[in-house]
Structure formats: structure tokens, C-alpha cells
N, C-alpha and C positions, 0 to 999 in steps of 0.2 A: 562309210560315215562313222565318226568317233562318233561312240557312245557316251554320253552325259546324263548323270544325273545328279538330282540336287532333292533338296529337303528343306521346303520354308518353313519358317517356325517363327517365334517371336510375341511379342505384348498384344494381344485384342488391341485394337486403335493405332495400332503401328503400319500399318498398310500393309499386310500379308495377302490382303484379298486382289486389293492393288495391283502388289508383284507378282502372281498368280496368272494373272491379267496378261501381265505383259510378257511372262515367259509364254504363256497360250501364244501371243499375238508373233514370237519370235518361234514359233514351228513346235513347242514341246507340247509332250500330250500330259497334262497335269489332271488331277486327282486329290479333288481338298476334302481334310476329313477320314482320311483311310482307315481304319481300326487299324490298330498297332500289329495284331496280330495275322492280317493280312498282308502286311509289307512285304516279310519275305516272302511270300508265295505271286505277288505281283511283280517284284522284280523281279526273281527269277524266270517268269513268262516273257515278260517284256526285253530282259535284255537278248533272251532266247530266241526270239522274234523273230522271220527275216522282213517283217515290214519296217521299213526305214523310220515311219512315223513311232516306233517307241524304240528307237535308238537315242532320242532324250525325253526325258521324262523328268517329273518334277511334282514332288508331293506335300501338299500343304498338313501341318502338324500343329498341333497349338492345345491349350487351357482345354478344348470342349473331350479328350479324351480321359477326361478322370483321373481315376486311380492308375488306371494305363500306362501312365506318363512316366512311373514309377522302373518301368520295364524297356522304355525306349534306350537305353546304352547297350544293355546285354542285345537288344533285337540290331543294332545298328553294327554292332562287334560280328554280330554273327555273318551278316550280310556278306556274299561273295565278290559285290562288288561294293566300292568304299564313295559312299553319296560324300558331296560338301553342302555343309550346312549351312544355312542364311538366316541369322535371327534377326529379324527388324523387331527396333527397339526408338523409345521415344522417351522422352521425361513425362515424367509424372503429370504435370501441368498442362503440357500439351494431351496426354492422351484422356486425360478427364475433360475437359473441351471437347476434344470429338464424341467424345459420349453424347455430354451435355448438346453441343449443336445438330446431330443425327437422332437425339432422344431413343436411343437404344440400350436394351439393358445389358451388362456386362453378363457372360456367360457366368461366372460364379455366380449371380444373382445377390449379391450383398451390396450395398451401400458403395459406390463409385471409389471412395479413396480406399476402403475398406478392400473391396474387390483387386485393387490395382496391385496394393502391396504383398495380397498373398497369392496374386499370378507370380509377382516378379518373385519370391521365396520360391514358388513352386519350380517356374523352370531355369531357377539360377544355375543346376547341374549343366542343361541343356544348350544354358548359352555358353556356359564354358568351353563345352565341346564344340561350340560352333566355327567354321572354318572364317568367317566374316562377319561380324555382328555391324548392321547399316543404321545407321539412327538416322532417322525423317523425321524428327523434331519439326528443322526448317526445312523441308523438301517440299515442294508442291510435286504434282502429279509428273510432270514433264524429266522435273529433273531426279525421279525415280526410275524412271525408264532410261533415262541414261545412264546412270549410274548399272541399273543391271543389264545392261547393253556392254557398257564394259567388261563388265565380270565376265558375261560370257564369252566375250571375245579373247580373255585371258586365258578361261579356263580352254583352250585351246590350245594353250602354246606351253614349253614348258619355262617360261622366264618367268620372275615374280614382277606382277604390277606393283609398286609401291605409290602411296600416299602421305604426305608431310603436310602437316595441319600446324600451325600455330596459333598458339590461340592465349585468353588472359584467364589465370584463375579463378579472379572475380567472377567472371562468366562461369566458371565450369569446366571439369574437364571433358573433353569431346569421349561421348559415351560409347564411341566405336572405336576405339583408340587400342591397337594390341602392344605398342609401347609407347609411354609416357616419361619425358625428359623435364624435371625441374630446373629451370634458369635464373633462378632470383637469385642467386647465388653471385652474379656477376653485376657489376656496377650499375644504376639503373643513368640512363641517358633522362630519364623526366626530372630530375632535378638539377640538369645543367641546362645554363641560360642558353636557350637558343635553338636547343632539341627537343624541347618540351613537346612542341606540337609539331614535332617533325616525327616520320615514322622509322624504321627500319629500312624500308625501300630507299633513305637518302642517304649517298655516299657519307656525308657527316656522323648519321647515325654508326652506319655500319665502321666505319675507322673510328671511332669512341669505344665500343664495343668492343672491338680486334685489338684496339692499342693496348688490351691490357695482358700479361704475362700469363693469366688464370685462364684467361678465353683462351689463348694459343693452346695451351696446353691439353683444355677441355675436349679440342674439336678437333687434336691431332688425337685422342684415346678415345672418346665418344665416335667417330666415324669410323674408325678401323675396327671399334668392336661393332657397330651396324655391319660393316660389309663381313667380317669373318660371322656373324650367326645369321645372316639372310640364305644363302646353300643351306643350313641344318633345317631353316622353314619351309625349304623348296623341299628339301629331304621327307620331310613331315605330311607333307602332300597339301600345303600351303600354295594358291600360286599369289595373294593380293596381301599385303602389309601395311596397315596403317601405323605410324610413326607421330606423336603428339610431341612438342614444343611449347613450354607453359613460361611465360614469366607475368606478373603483376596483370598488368591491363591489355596484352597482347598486342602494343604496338610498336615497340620496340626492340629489345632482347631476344625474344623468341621469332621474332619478322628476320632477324639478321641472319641469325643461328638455323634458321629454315630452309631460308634463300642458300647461306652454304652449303647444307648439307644434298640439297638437290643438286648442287653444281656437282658435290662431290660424287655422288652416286651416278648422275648422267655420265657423266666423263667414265664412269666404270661400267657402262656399255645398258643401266638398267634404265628404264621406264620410268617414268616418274614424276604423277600430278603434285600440284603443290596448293595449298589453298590458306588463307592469313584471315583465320575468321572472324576474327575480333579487331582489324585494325581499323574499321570503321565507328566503332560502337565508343 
């Protein structure tokens, strides 16, 4: 059995307890809370093992280890074997509502917005390092589990799963996003009669968009450098890529320029959800 391990991490309110949960529920022997300082000496047991049951393992990390937290790079460097790290993350908005509607107090113990901004200060290092940062903003329970139902099943193989999101930046940009593409640069189709309330998914949009000199040019340089640095991510010990698509209100520009790019990457043998988050809103 390949050996797996993983390290949840992420915002109090972001669903860690959640995902914990459901790696439990998918065979791993998980351990929320660990002191930092017995990490390595756990893994090294566990991967030593010959019971199958901690051939994957999975360790919840978060805010409640203090000053600790201070020391989790050098303890993660040293490790013999190399975890991927999963930081679920949420906006701000959202995760002071789950405070408010569970009436729990935030592990810092400070005042709710107060508490929020100096977790996310604290483990801004943390989430750098992290191999997938998942934001459940909008996630219900269900489609958490699917989501880390895929992951595991990626991290199995060695192809990279990629994800292409398009989305508006009125809204925001998607907070899980490891590359962000700005589109506004390219003609916007909402002020041509007749496309306004038409989206990217209609061939009119998408040949508006295409017909211009700038687009060709964009999508013949912008996709050849995605496919020459996706192998350096694989290289990196990356296997899942989120890919973000921003123009104005996301229903246009970025819906077109999305739609391409998955065709272009399918056709080059990779994997590849596609999601258009804003073309409703």
C-alpha cells in the first residue's frame, strides 16, 4: 500500500474538523492537535509500521499550538518523509458567521474580527507552504468531501489534477487560486448590443472575444507558458493546480478564455475540472 500523508491546517471556521472527518471516514488514522514537537517521532513510527492502518495518516495543525507554530517549517524540512499540506481557508465574512451561529469562542480568545485577522497574520507562512489551500466559503458539507475524495485520488497517481475557475472581480478573487490570469484587458462583449446578457458559453460571445488580434495572440503565449511550468509543479511535488480567469463580472471574457484553455490542456493528455463561478451572479 502507498504510503500517504497529509497535514490539515487552515482558519478556526474553515472546516478542518470537517475534513478530518472525512479523511477518518476514507481509511486514514488522523490525530488532531498533535504537539509540534511530536510529529517527527509519530511519523517516523507510523510510517515504520508494518500495520497497513498507518500507511496513511493525517494530522490536524492549526491556531491552538501557540508559540509552536513559529517552528512548524524547520519541523516539516526535517521530516523524512515530505506531507502535502491542505490549508482550508474561508473569507472573513463567512467564517465570523460560523462563529456567531455555533456561539463558539475563537481559540485566540479576542473579539471575533479581531481574532480572525491575527490567525490569518499568524499562519500566512503556513499557507504558503501549503501544497492546496481549499476555500469553503461556499462549500456545504457534501461537496467537501468530494472535493477531498479527489485529492486523494490524485495524490495517487503521478499526473497533475488541474482546476480552471473563472470568475468576476467584482466578486473576488477565488482564495484558492495558485495562478491568477487578468482579462480585462481584452474588449468587453457587455457593451455590445446583443451580448450583454449573453454569456461566454454562447458561440457569439466566444467569436467576439476570438475575433480580436490581442486575444489570438494572448492564448497562443498564455497556454504554452501553462503547459511548459505545469512538469516544474509536478517536479515540486505538486500533484492538483488551481488556475483563476478574472475579467469584470465573470460572465463573459474570462467564461471564453476558460472554456479554451481546458480544451487546450485536455487535448494535451491532462485532467481537468473546469468551474465559471460567477456566470450566474
Amino acid at each position: 500500500m502507498e504510503k500517504q500523508f497529509f497535514i490539515i491546517t487552515g482558519m478556526s471556521g474553515a472546516g478542518k474538523s470537517q475534513a478530518i472527518k472525512c479523511f477518518e471516514d476514507l481509511g486514514f488514522s488522523c490525530v488532531d492537535n498533535l504537539p509540534l514537537f511530536l510529529i517527527d517521532k509519530f511519523v517516523s513510527l507510523s510510517m515504520s509500521s508494518k500495520d497497513s492502518k498507518f500507511k496513511k495518516i493525517a494530522l490536524g495543525i492549526d491556531i491552538r499550538e501557540g508559540e509552536d507554530l513559529s517552528n512548524f517549517s524547520k519541523i516539516i524540512f526535517n521530516l523524512n518523509v515530505r506531507p502535502r499540506i491542505l490549508f482550508f481557508d474561508a473569507s472573513n465574512a463567512v467564517i465570523a458567521r460560523r462563529f456567531n451561529e455555533t456561539r463558539r469562542r475563537h481559540p485566540l480568545r479576542k473579539l471575533i474580527a479581531e481574532s480572525i485577522r491575527a490567525e490569518r497574520k499568524i499562519l500566512s507562512d503556513i499557507k504558503a507552504q501549503a501544497s492546496k489551500v481549499i476555500d469553503t466559503s461556499d462549500m456545504n458539507l457534501q461537496e467537501l468531501k468530494e472535493t477531498i475524495a479527489r485529492l486523494l485520488k490524485v495524490s495517487q497517481k503521478s499526473e497533475m489534477r488541474l482546476t480552471i475557475i473563472s470568475f468576476g472581480y467584482k466578486h473576488g478573487v477565488p482564495a484558492d487560486a495558485d495562478i491568477v490570469m487578468d482579462v480585462r484587458f481584452l474588449p468587453n462583449p457587455y457593451y455590445v448590443k446583443g451580448l450583454k446578457n449573453k454569456t461566454g458559453l454562447d458561440k457569439k460571445v466566444k467569436d467576439y472575444v476570438m475575433g480580436f488580434a490581442d486575444a489570438k495572440r494572448f492564448v497562443k503565449s498564455f497556454f504554452s507558458m501553462i503547459l511548459n511550468i505545469i512538469p516544474k509543479y509536478i517536479k515540486e511535488g505538486k500533484s492538483y493546480l488551481t488556475i483563476a480567469i478574472g475579467c469584470t463580472g465573470g460572465h463573459h471574457r474570462a467564461v471564453v478564455l476558460s472554456g479554451l484553455l481546458r480544451d487546450y490542456l485536455t487535448k494535451n493528455k491532462f485532467s481537468v475540472i473546469l468551474k465559471h463561478r460567477d456566470i450566474d451572479k
